[in-house]
C-alpha positions as a Markdown table, in Angstrom:
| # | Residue | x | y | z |
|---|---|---|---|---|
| 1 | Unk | 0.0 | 0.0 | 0.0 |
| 2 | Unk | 1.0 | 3.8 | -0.6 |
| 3 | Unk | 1.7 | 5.2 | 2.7 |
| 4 | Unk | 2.3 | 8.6 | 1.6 |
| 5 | Unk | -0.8 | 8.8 | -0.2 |
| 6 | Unk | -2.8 | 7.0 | 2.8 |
| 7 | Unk | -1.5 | 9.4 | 5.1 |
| 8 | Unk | -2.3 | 12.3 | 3.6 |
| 9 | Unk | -6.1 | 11.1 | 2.9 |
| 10 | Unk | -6.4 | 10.6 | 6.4 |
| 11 | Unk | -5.2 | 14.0 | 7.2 |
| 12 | Unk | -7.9 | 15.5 | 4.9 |
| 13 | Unk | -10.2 | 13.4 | 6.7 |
| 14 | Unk | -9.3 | 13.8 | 10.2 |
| 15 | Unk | -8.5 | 17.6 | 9.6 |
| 16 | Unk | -12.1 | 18.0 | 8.0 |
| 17 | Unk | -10.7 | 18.9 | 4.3 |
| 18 | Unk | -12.7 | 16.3 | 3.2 |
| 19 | Unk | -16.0 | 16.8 | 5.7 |
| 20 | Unk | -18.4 | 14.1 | 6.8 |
| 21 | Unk | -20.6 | 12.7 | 4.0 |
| 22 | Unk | -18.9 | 13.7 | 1.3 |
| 23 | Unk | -18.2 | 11.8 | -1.3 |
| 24 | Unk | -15.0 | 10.5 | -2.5 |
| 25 | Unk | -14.0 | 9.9 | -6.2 |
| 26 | Unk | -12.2 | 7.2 | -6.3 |
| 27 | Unk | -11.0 | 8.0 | -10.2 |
| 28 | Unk | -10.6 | 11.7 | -9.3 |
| 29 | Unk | -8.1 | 10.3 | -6.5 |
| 30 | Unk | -5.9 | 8.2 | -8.9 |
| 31 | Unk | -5.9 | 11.2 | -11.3 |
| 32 | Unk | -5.0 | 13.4 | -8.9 |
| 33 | Unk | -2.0 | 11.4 | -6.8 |
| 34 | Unk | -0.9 | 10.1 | -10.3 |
| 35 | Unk | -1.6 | 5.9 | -9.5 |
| 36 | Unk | -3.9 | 3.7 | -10.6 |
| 37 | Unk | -7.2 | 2.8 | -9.1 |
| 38 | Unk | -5.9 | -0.7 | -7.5 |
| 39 | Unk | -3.9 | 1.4 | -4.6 |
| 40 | Unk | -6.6 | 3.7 | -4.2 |
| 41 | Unk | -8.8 | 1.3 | -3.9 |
| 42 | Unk | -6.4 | -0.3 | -1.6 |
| 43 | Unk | -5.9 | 2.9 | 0.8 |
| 44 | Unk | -10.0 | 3.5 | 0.6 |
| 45 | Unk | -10.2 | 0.0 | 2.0 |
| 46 | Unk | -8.0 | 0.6 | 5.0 |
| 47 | Unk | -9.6 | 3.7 | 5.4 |
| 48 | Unk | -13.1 | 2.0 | 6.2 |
| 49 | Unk | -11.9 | -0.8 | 8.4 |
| 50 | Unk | -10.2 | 2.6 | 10.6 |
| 51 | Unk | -13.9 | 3.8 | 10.5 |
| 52 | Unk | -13.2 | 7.0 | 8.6 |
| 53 | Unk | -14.7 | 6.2 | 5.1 |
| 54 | Unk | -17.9 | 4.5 | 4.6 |
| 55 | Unk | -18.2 | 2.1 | 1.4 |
| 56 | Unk | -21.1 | 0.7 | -0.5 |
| 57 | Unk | -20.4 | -2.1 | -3.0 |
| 58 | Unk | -20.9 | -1.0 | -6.0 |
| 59 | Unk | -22.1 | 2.6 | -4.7 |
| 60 | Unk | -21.1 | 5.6 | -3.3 |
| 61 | Unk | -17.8 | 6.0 | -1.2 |
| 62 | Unk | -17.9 | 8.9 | 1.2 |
| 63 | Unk | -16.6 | 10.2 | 4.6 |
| 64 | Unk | -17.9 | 8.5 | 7.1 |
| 65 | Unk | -20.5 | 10.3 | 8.9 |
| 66 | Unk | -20.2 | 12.0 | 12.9 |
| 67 | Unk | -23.1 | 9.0 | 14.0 |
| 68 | Unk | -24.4 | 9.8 | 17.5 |
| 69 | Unk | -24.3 | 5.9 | 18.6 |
| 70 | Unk | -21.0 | 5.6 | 17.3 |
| 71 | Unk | -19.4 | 8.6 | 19.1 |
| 72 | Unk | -21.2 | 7.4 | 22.1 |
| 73 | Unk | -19.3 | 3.9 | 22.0 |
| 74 | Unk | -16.3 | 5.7 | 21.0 |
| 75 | Unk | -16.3 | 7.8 | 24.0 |
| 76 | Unk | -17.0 | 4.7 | 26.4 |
| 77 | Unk | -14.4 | 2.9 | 25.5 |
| 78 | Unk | -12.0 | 5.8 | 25.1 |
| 79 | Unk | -12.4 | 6.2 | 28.8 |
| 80 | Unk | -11.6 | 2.5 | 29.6 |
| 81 | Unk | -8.6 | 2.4 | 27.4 |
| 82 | Unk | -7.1 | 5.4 | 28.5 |
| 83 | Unk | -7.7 | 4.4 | 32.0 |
| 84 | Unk | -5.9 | 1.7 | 31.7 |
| 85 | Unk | -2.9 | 2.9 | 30.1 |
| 86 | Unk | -2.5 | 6.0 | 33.1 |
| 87 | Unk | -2.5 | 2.8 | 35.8 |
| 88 | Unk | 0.3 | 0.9 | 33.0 |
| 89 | Unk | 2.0 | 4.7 | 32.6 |
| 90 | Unk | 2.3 | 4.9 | 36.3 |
| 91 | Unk | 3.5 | 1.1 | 37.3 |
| 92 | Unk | 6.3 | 1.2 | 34.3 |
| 93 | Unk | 7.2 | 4.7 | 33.5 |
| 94 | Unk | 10.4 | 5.9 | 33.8 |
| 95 | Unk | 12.0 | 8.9 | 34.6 |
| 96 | Unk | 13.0 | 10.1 | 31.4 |
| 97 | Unk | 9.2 | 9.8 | 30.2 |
| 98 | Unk | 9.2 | 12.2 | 32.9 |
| 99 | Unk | 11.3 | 14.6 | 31.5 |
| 100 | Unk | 9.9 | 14.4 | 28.0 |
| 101 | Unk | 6.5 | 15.3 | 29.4 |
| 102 | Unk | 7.9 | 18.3 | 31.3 |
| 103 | Unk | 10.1 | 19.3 | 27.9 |
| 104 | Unk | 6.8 | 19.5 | 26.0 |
| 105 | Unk | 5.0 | 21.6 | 28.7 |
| 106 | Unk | 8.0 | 23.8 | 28.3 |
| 107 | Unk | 7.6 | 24.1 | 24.8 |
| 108 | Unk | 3.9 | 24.8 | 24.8 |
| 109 | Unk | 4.8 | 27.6 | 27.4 |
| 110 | Unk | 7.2 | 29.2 | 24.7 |
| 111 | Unk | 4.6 | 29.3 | 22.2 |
| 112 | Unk | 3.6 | 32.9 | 20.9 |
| 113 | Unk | 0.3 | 33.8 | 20.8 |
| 114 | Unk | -0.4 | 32.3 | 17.7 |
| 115 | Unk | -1.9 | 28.5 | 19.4 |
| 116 | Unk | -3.7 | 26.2 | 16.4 |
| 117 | Unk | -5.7 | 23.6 | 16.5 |
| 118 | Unk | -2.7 | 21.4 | 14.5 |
| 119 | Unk | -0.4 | 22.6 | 16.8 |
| 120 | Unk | -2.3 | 21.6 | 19.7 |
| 121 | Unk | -3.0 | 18.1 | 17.8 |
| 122 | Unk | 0.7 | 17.7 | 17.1 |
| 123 | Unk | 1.4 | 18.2 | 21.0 |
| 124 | Unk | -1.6 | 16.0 | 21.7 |
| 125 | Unk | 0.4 | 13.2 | 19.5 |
| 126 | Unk | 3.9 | 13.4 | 20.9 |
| 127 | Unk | 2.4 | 13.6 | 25.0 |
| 128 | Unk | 0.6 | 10.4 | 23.3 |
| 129 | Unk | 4.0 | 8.6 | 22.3 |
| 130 | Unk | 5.3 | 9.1 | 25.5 |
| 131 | Unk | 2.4 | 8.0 | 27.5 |
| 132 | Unk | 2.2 | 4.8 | 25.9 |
| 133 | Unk | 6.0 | 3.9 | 25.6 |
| 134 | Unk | 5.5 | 4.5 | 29.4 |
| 135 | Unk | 3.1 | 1.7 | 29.5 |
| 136 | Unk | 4.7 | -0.6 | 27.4 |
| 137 | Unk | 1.9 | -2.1 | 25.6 |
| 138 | Unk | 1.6 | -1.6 | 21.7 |
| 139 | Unk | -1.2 | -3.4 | 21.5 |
| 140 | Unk | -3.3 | -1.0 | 23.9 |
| 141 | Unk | -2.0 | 1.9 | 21.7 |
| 142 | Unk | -2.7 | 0.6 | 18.6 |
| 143 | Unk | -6.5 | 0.0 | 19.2 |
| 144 | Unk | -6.2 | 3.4 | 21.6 |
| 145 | Unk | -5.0 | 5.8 | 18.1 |
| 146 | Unk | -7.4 | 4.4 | 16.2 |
| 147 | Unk | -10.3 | 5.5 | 18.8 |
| 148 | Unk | -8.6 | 8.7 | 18.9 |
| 149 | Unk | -8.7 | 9.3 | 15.3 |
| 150 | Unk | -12.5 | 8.4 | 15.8 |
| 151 | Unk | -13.2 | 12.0 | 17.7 |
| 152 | Unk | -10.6 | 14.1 | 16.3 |
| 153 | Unk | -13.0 | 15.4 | 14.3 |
| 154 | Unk | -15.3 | 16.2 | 17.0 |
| 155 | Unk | -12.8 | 18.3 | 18.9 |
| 156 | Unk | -12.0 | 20.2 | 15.5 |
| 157 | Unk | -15.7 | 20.7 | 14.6 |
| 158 | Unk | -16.5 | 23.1 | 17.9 |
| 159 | Unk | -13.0 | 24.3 | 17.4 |
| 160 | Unk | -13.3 | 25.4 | 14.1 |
| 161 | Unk | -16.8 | 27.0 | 14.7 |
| 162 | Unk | -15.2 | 29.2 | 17.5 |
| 163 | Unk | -14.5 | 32.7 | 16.3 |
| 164 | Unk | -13.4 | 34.1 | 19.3 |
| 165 | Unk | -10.6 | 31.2 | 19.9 |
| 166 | Unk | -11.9 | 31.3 | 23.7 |
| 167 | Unk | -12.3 | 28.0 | 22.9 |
| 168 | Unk | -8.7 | 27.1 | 21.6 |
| 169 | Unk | -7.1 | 28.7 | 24.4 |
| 170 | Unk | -9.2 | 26.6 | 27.3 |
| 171 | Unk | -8.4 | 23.2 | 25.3 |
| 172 | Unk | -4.2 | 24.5 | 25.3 |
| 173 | Unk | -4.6 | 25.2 | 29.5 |
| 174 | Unk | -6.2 | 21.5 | 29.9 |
| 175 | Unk | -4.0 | 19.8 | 28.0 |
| 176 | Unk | -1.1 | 21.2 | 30.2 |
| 177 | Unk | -2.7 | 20.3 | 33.5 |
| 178 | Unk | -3.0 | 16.5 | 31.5 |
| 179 | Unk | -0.1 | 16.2 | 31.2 |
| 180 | Unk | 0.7 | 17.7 | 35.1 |
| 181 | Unk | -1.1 | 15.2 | 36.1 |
| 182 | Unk | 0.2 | 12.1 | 34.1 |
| 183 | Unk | 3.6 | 13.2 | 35.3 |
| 184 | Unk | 2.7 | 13.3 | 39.1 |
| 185 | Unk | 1.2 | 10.2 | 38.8 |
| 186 | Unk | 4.4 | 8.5 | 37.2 |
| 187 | Unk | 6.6 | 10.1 | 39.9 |
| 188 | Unk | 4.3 | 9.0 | 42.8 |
| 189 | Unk | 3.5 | 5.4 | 41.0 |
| 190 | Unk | -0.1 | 5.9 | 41.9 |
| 191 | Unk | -1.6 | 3.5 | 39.8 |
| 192 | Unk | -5.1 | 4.2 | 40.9 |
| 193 | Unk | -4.9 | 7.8 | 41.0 |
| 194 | Unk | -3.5 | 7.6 | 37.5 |
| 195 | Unk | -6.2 | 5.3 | 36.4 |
| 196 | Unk | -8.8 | 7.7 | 37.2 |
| 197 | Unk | -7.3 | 10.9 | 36.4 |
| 198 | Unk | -7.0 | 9.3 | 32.8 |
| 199 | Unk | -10.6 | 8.7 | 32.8 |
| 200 | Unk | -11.5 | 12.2 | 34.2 |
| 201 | Unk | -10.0 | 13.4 | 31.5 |
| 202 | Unk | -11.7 | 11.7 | 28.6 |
| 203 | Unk | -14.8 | 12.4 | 30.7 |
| 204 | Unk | -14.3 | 16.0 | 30.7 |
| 205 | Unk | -13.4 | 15.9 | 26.6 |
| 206 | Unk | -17.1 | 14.3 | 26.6 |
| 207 | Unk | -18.7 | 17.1 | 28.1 |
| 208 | Unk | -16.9 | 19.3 | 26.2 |
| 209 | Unk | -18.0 | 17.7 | 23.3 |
| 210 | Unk | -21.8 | 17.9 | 24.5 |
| 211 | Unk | -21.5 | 21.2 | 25.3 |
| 212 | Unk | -20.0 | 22.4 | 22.0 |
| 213 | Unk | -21.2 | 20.0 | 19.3 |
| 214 | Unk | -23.1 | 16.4 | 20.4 |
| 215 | Unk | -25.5 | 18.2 | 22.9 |
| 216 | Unk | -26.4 | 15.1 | 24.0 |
| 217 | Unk | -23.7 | 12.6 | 25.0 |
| 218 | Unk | -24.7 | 10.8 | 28.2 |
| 219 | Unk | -22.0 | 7.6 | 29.2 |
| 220 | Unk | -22.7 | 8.1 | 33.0 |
């Protein structure tokens, strides 16, 4: 498969270039990325088993849609997976994951005024390498990223709609205190504090996410 082509249909995806629903040419795509239709088809395949494209034999391909159900079940087991990898984070990290985390605090503190969303996502990514090296289980980030990439979206929709960037700012001051807190509980190897911060946290992204776009996202 064509990574470089795979990754930067994903991007449009998860960065909303292409938008939910819309459909996707699958001729326009060779044309444009100069390959045939077998790796397009091949990427578009990939692409729907990740949940972001939605494919009808011998119909329409388009961007999978921002379902209410499937955000819901998204969410709920966002929160158990991230919970578990704060209690792993805390029982096996080390202290250099320490001082990564603090290094990328410090460089979100020397930001200038100009904070993005892709900025913020980029940050979001690397805190998320470091978390999960701390817990040592691929496995549990693998199916973790993939849930991740499931509400990207979300978080960019109300972003996107804010033209005050009130909104923006808020998300940068949370995702500081995150990591704070990830970094406490890996000094203190507080495995159940960890634990439930970690699911605090994706709680909290929920009600975000009710309170700017779903309106109506109820897990507990």
């Amino acid at each position: 498969m064509n990574e470089k082509i795979y990754e930067k249909m994903k991007e449009k995806i998860l960065f909303l270039e292409l938008q939910p629903g819309e459909t996707i040419d699958e001729k326009k795509m060779a044309i444009e990325f100069k390959v045939s239709r077998t790796p397009i088809r091949e990427i578009l395949q990939k692409l729907e088993w990740e949940g972001l494209v939605d494919i009808i034999p011998r119909g329409v391909i388009s961007v999978a849609t921002l379902e209410y159900n499937k955000i819901k079940n998204t969410y709920f087991m966002r929160v158990q997976i991230e919970g578990l990898a704060g209690k792993l984070a805390a029982a096996y990290g080390k202290p250099k994951h320490v001082v990564q985390m603090e290094s990328l605090i410090e460089k979100v503190n020397n930001l200038n005024e100009k904070h993005t969303a892709r900025q913020l996502i980029d940050f979001d990514s690397a805190f998320r390498e470091i978390l999960y090296e701390a817990a040592c289980n691929s496995v549990l980030k693998q199916v973790s990223d993939n849930l991740y990439e499931q509400t990207i979206r979300i978080w960019l929709s109300h972003i996107q709609n804010d033209q005050t960037n009130s909104i923006l700012k808020k998300e940068y001051d949370y995702f500081v205190e995150e990591i704070q807190t990830a970094i406490e509980t890996i000094q203190h190897k507080d495995r159940e504090k960890a634990e439930k911060d970690r699911k605090d946290i994706i709680i909290r992204h929920i009600k975000r996410a009710n309170e700017y776009f779903m309106q109506d996202i109820q897990l507990y």
